[in-house]
N, C-alpha and C positions, 0 to 999 in steps of 0.2 A: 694262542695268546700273542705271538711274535707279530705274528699276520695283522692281528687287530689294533694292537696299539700301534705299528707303523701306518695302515688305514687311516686312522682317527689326525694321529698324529699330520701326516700329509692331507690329510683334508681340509684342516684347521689350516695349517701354514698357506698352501697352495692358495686356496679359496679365497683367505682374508688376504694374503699379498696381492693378487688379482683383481682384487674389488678395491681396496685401497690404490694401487696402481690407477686402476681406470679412473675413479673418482678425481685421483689427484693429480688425472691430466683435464681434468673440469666438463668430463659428462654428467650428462644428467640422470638423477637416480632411475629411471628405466631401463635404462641401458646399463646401469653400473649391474642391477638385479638381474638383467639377464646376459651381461657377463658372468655372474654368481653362477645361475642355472647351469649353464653349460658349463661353465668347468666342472661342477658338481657331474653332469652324468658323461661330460669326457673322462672327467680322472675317477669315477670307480670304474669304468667299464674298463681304462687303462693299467687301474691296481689290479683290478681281477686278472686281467686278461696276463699281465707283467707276473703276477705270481702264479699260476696256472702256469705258462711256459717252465718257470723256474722250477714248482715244484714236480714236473711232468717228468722234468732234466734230472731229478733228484729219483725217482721214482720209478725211470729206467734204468739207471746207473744201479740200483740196489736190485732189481731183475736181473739184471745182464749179471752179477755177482756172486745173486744166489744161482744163476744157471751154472756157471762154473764151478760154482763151489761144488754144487747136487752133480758134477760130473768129474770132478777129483776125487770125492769121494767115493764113486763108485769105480772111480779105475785103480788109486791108490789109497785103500781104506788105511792100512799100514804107516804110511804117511802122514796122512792127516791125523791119527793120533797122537803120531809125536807131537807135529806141528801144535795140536792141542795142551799134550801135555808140557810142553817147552811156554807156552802161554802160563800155562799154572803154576809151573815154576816161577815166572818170571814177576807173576804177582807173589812171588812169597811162598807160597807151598812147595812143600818136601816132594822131592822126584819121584818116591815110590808112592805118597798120597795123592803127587799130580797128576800120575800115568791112571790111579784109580778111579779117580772122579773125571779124567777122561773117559774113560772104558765103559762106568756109568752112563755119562751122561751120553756118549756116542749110540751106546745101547737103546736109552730110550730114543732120542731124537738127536741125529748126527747134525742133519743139518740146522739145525736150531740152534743147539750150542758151537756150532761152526759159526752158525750167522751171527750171533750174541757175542760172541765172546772173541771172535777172530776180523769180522766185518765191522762189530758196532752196528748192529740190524737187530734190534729188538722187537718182537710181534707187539702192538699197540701203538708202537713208536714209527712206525715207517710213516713213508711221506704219503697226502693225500690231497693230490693235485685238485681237486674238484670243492673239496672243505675248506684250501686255502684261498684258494679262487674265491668263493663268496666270502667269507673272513673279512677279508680282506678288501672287498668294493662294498660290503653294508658297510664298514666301518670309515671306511671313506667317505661314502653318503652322509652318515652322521655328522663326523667331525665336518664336513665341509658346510650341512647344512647349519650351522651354529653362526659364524659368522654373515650365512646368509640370510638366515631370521634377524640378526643385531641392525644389518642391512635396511630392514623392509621395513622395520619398526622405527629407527633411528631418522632425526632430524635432518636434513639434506644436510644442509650446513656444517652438522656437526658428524656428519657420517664417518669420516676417515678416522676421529677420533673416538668415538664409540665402536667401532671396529675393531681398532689397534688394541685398544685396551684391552675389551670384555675379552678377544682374541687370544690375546696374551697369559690372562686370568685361564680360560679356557687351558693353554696348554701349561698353565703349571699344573692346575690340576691332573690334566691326564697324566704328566712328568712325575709328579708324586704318588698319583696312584699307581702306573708301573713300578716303580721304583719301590712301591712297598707290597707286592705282590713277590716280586723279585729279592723280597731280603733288603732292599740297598739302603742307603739313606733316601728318605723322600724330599731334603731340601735341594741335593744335589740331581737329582732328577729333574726335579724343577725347574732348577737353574739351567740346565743343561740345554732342555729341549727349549724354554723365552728367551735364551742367547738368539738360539739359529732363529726362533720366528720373530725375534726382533729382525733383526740380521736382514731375513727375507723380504719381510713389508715397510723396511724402510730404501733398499736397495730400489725396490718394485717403483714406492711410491716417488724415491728421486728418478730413477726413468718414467714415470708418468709424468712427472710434473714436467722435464726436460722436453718432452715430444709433445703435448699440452704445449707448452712455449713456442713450440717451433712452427708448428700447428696454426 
């Protein structure tokens, strides 16, 4: 979910700054569209590529962890119970019911409640480089191709302005709809992510327009 709405989210922002930027150094809509294009299949291939590295890093870090842990435990079983049961205390349970539901749970699967409970490595929860990797460049795709349909359809003239908007419109949506998946408030979500991609395409578009001038 993290993955996709930061995709969508940069695809929108990126995209529509980029097309408005070019536009509003005074190319022509061919060239503004396939500015569109290409940043569209550089930055998923970039989002992927950018989260794949990250979660890869995430992914061997909880390997290398449980390797250590699967070899503590096997040289200092004695240990790691405590270590265990010092956890269970620590959440609140009684020493002689913490050392218990150690000794359980060690019993059925040591390193499981080692990794759960002592790492923060839950089975379903680990990291999975290759799922956030696409995640994360389809959603890219998407959001980016929004603005670059508003693009294709839109009046030359009035392009930077149908852009900015619908762009805009676009990322409160998605800001609200995070934002209410997530429990949060959805105006403040809103608000939150149309600051920055205000922020973005107008930043863009006054360097377009400056280098357009100079031009």
């Amino acid at each position: 979910m993290r993955a996709a709405v930061l995709g969508a989210n940069d695809g929108i922002v990126s995209t529509a700054s980029l097309i408005v930027g070019v536009a509003a150094a005074g190319a022509p809509q061919a060239s503004v569209l396939l500015t569109g294009v290409a940043a569209l299949v550089a930055g998923a291939m970039s989002m992927a590529a950018g989260e794949y590295v990250s979660v890869h890093s995430q992914a061997d870090t909880e390997k290398a962890d449980l390797k250590r842990e699967r070899a503590e435990l096997e040289a200092e079983p004695v240990a790691e119970h405590r270590e265990l049961t010092a956890i269970y205390v620590g959440r609140g349970l009684e020493p002689g019911l913490a050392r218990q539901v150690a000794e359980q749970l060690m019993a059925h699967d040591a390193l499981g409640a080692h990794a759960r409970d002592e790492l923060g490595i839950a089975e379903g929860l680990n990291a999975r480089p290759l799922q956030a990797a696409l995640a994360s460049g389809a959603s890219f795709a998407v959001g980016a191709m929004l603005p670059l349909l508003v693009t294709a359809v839109a009046p030359e003239r009035a392009a930077i302005a149908w852009v900015s908007v619908l762009s805009l419109g676009f990322l409160a949506l998605l800001g609200a709809l995070a934002a209410h998946v997530g429990g949060a408030r959805k105006w403040v979500g809103a608000l939150r992510v149309t600051f920055w991609g205000t922020l973005a395409m107008a930043v863009t578009a006054g360097t377009g327009a400056l280098f357009g001038a100079i031009a």
